[in-house]
N, CA, C and O atoms as a CHARMM CRD file, in Angstrom:
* protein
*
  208
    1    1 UNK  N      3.52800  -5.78700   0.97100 PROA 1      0.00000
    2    1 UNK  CA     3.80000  -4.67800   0.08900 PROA 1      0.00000
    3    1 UNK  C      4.31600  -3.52400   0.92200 PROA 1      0.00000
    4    1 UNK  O      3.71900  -3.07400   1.89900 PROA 1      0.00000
    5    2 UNK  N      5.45700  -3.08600   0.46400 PROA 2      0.00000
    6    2 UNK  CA     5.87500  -1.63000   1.11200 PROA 2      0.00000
    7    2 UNK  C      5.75300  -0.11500   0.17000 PROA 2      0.00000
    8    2 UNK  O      5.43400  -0.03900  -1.01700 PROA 2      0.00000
    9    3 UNK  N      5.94600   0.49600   0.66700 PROA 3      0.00000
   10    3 UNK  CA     5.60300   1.95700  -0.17600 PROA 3      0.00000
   11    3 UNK  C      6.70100   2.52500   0.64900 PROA 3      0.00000
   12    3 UNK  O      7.04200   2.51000   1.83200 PROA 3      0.00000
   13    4 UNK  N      7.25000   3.20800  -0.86300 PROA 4      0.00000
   14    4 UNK  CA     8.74200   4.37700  -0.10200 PROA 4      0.00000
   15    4 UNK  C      8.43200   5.68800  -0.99700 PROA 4      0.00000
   16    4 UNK  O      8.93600   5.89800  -2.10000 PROA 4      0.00000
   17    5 UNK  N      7.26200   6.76300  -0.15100 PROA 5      0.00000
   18    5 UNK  CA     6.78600   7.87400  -0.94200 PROA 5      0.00000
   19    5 UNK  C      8.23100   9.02700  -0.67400 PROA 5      0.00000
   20    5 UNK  O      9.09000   9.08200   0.20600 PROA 5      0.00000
   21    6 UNK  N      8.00300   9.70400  -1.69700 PROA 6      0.00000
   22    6 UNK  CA     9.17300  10.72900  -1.75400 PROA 6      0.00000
   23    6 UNK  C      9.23100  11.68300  -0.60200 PROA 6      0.00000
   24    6 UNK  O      8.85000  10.92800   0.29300 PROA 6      0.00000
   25    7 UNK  N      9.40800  12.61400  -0.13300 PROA 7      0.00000
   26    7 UNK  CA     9.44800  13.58000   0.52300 PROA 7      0.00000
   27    7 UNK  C      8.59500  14.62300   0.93000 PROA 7      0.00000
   28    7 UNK  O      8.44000  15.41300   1.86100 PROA 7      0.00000
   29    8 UNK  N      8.13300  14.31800  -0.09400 PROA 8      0.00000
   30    8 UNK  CA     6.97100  15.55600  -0.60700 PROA 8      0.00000
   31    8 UNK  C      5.60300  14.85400  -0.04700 PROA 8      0.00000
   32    8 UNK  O      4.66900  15.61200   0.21200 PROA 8      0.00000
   33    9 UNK  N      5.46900  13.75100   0.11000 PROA 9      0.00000
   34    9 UNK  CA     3.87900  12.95500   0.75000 PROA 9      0.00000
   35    9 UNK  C      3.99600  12.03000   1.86900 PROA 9      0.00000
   36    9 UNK  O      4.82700  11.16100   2.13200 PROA 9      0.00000
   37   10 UNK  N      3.04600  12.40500   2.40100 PROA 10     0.00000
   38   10 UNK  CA     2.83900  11.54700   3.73600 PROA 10     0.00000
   39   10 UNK  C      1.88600  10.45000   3.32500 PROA 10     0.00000
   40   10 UNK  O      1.02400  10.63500   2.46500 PROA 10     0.00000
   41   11 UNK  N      2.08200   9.14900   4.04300 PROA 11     0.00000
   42   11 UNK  CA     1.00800   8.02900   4.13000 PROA 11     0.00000
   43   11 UNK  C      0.49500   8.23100   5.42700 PROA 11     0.00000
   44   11 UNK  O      1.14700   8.06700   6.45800 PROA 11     0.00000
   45   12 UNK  N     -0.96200   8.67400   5.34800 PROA 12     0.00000
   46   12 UNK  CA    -1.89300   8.69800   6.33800 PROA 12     0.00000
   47   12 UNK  C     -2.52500   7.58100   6.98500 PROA 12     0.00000
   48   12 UNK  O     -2.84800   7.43600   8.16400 PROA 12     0.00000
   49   13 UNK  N     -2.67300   6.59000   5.69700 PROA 13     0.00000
   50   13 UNK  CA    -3.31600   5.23700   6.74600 PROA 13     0.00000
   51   13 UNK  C     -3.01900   4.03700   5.69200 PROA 13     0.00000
   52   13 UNK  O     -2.55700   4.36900   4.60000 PROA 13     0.00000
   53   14 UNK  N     -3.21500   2.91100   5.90700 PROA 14     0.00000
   54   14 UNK  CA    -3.43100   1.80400   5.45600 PROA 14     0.00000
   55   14 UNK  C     -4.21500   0.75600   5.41600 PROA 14     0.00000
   56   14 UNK  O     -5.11100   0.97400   6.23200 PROA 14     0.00000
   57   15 UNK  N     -4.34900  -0.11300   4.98800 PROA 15     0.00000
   58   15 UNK  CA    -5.28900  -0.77700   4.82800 PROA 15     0.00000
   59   15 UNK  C     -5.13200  -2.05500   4.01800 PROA 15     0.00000
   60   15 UNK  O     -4.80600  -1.85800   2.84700 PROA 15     0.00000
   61   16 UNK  N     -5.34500  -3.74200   4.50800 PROA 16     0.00000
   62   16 UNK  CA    -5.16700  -5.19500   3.75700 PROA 16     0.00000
   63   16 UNK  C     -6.17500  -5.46800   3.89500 PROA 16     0.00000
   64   16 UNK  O     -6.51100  -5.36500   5.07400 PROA 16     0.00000
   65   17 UNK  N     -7.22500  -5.93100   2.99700 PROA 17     0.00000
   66   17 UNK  CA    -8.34500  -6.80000   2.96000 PROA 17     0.00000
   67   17 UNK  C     -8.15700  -7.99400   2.35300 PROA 17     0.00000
   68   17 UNK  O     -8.05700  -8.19000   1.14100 PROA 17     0.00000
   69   18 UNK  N     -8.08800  -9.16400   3.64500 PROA 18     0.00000
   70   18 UNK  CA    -8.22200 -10.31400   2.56200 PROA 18     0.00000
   71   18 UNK  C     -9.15600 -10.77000   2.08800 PROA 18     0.00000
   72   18 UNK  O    -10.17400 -10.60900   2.76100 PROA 18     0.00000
   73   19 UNK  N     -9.33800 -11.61900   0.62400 PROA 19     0.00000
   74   19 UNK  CA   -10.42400 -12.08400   0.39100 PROA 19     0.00000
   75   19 UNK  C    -11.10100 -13.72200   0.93600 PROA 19     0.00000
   76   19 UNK  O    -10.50800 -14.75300   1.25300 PROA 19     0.00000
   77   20 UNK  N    -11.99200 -13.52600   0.89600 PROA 20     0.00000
   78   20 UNK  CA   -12.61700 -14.97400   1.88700 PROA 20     0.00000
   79   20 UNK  C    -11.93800 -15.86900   1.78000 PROA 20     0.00000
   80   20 UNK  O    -11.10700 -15.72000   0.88500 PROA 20     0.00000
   81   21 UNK  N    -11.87300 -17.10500   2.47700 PROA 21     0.00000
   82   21 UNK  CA   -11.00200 -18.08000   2.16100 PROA 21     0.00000
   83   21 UNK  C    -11.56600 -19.50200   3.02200 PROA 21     0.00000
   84   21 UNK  O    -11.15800 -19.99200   4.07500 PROA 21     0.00000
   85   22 UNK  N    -12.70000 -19.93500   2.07300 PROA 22     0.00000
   86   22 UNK  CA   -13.49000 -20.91200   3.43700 PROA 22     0.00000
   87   22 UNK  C    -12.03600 -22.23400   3.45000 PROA 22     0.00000
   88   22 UNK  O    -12.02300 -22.86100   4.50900 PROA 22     0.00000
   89   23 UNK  N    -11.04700 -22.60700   2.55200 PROA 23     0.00000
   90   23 UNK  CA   -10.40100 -23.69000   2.45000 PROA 23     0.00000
   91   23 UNK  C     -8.94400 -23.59700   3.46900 PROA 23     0.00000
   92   23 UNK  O     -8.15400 -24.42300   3.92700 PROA 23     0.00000
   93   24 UNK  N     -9.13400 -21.79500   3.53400 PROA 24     0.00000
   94   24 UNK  CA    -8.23200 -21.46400   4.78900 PROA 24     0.00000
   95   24 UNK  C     -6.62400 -21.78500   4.07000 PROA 24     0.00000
   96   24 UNK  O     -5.70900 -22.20600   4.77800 PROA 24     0.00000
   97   25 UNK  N     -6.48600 -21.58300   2.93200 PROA 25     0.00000
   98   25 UNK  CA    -5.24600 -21.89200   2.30900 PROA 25     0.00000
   99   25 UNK  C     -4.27800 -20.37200   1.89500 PROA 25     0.00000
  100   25 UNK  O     -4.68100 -19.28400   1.48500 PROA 25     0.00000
  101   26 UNK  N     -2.76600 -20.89500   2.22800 PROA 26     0.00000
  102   26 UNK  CA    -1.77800 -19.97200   1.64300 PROA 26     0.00000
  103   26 UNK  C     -2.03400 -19.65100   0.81700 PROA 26     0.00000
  104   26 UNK  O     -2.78600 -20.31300   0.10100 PROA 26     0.00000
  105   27 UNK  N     -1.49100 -18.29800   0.39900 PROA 27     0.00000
  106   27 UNK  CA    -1.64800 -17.22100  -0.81200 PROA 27     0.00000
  107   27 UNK  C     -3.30900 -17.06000  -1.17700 PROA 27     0.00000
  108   27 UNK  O     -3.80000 -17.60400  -2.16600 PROA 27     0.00000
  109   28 UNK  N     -3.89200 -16.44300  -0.46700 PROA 28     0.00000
  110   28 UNK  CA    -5.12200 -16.21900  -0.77400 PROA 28     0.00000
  111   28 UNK  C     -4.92400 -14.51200  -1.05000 PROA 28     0.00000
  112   28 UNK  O     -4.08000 -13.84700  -0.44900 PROA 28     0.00000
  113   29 UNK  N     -5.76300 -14.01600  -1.95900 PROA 29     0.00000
  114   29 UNK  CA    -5.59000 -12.73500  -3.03000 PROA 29     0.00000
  115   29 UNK  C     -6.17700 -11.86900  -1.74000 PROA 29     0.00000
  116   29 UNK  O     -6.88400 -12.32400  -0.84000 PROA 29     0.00000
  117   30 UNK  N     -5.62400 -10.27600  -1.90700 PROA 30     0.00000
  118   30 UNK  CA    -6.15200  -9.77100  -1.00400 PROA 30     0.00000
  119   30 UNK  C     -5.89800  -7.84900  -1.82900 PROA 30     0.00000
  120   30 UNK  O     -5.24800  -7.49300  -2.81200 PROA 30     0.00000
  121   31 UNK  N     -6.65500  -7.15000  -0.96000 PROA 31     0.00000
  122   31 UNK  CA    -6.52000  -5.62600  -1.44300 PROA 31     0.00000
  123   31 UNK  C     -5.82400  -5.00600  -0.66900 PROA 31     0.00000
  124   31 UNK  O     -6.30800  -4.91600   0.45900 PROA 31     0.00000
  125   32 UNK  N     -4.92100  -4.56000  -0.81100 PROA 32     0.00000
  126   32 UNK  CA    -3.66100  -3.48000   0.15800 PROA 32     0.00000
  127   32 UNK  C     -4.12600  -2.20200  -0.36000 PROA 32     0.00000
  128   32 UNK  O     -4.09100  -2.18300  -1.59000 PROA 32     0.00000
  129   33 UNK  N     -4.57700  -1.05700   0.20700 PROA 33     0.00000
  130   33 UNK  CA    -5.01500   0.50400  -0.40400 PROA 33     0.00000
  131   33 UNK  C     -4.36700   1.32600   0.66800 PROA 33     0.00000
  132   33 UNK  O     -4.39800   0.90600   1.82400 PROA 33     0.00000
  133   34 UNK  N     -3.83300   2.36600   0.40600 PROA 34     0.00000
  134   34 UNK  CA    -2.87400   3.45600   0.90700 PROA 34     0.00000
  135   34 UNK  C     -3.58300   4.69800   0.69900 PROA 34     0.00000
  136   34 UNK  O     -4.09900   4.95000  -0.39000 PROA 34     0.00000
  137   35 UNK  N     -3.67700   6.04000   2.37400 PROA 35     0.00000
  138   35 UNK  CA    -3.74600   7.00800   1.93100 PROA 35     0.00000
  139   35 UNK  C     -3.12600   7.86900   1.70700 PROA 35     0.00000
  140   35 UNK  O     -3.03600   8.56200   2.72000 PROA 35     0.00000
  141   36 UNK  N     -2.37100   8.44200   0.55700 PROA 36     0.00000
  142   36 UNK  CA    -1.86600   9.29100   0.74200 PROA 36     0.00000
  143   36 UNK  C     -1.92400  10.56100   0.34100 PROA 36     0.00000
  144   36 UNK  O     -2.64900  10.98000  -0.56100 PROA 36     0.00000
  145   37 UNK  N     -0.72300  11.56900   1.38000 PROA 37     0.00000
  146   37 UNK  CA    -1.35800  13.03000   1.03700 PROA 37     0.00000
  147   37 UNK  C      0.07200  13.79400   0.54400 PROA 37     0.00000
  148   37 UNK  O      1.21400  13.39100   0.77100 PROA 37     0.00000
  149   38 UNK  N     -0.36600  15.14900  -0.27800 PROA 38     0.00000
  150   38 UNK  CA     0.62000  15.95300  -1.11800 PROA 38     0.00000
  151   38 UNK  C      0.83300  17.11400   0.48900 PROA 38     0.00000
  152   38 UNK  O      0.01600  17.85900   1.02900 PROA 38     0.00000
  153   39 UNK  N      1.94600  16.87500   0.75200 PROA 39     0.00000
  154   39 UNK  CA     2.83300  17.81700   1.62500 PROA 39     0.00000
  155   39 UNK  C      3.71600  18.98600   1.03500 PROA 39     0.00000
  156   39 UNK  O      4.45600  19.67400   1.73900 PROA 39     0.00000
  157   40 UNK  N      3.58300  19.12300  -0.16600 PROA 40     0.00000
  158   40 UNK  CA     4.92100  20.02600  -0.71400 PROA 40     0.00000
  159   40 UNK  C      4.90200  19.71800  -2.21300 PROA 40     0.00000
  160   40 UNK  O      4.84600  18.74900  -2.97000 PROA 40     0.00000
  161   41 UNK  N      4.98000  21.09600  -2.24600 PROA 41     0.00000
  162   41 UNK  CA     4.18600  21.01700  -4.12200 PROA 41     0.00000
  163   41 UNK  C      5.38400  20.65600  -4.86700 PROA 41     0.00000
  164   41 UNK  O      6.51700  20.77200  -4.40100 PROA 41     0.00000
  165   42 UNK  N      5.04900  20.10600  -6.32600 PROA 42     0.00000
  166   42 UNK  CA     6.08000  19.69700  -7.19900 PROA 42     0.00000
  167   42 UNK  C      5.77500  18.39200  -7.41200 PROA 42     0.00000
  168   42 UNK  O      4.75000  18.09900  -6.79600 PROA 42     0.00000
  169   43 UNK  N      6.33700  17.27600  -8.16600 PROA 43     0.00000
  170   43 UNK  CA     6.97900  15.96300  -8.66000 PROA 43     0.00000
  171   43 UNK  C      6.84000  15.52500  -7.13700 PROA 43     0.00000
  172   43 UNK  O      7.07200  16.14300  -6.09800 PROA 43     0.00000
  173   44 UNK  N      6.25200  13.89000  -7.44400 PROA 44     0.00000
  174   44 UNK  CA     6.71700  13.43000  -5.84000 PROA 44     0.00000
  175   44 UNK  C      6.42800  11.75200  -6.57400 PROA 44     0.00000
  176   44 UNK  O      5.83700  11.55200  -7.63500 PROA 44     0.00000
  177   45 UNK  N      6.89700  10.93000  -5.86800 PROA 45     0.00000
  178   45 UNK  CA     7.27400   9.81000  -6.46700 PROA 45     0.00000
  179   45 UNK  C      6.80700   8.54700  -5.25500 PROA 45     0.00000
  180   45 UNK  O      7.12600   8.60600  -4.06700 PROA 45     0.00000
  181   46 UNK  N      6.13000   7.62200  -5.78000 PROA 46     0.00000
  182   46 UNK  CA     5.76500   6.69500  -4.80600 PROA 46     0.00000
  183   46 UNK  C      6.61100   5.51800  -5.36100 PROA 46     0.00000
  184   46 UNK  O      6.86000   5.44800  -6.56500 PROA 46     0.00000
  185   47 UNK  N      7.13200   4.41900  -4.30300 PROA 47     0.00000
  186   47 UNK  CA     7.80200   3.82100  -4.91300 PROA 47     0.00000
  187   47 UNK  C      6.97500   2.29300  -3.92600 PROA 47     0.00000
  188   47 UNK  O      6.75900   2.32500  -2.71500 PROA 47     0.00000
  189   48 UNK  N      6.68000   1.22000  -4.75300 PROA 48     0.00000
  190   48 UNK  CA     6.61500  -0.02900  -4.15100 PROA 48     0.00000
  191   48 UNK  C      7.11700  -1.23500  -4.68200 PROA 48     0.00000
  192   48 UNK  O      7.38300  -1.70600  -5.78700 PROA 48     0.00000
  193   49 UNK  N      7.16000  -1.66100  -3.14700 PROA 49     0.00000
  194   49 UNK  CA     8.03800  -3.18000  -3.00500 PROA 49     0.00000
  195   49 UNK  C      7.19500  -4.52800  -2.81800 PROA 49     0.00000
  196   49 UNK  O      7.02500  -4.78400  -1.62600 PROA 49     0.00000
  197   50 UNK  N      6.61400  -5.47200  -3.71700 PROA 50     0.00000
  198   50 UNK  CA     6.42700  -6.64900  -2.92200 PROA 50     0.00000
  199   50 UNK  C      6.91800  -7.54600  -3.26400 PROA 50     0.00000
  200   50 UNK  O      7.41600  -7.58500  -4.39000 PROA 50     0.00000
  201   51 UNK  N      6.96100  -8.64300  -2.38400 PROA 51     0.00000
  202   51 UNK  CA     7.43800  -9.68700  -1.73800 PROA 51     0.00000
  203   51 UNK  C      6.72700 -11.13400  -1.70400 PROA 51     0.00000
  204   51 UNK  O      5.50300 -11.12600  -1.83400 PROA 51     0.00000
  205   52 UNK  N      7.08300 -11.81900  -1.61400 PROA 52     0.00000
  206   52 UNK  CA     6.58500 -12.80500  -1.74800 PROA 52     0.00000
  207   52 UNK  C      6.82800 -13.80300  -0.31800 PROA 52     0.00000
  208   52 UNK  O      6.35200 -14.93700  -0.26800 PROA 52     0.00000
């Protein structure tokens, strides 16, 4: 997953948690969480991409 935040916000950190996977198999579900912060007041727009 990518994130293309507007101008106005910074991404401070990131973060993928996958979930367990005792069978050790492709595409196992996972949590992607983003921090982000307001740099400049107004409208600001996050935009994401995933992929496969």
């Amino acid at each position: 997953m990518e994130l293309n935040p507007s101008n106005g916000l910074t991404i401070l950190g990131e973060k993928y948690v996958e979930h367990p996977d005792p069978q050790h198999l492709e595409g196992v579900p996972g949590t992607h969480s983003w921090l982000i912060e307001a740099v400049a007041p107004g409208n600001q727009k996050v935009i994401g991409t995933y992929e496969r």
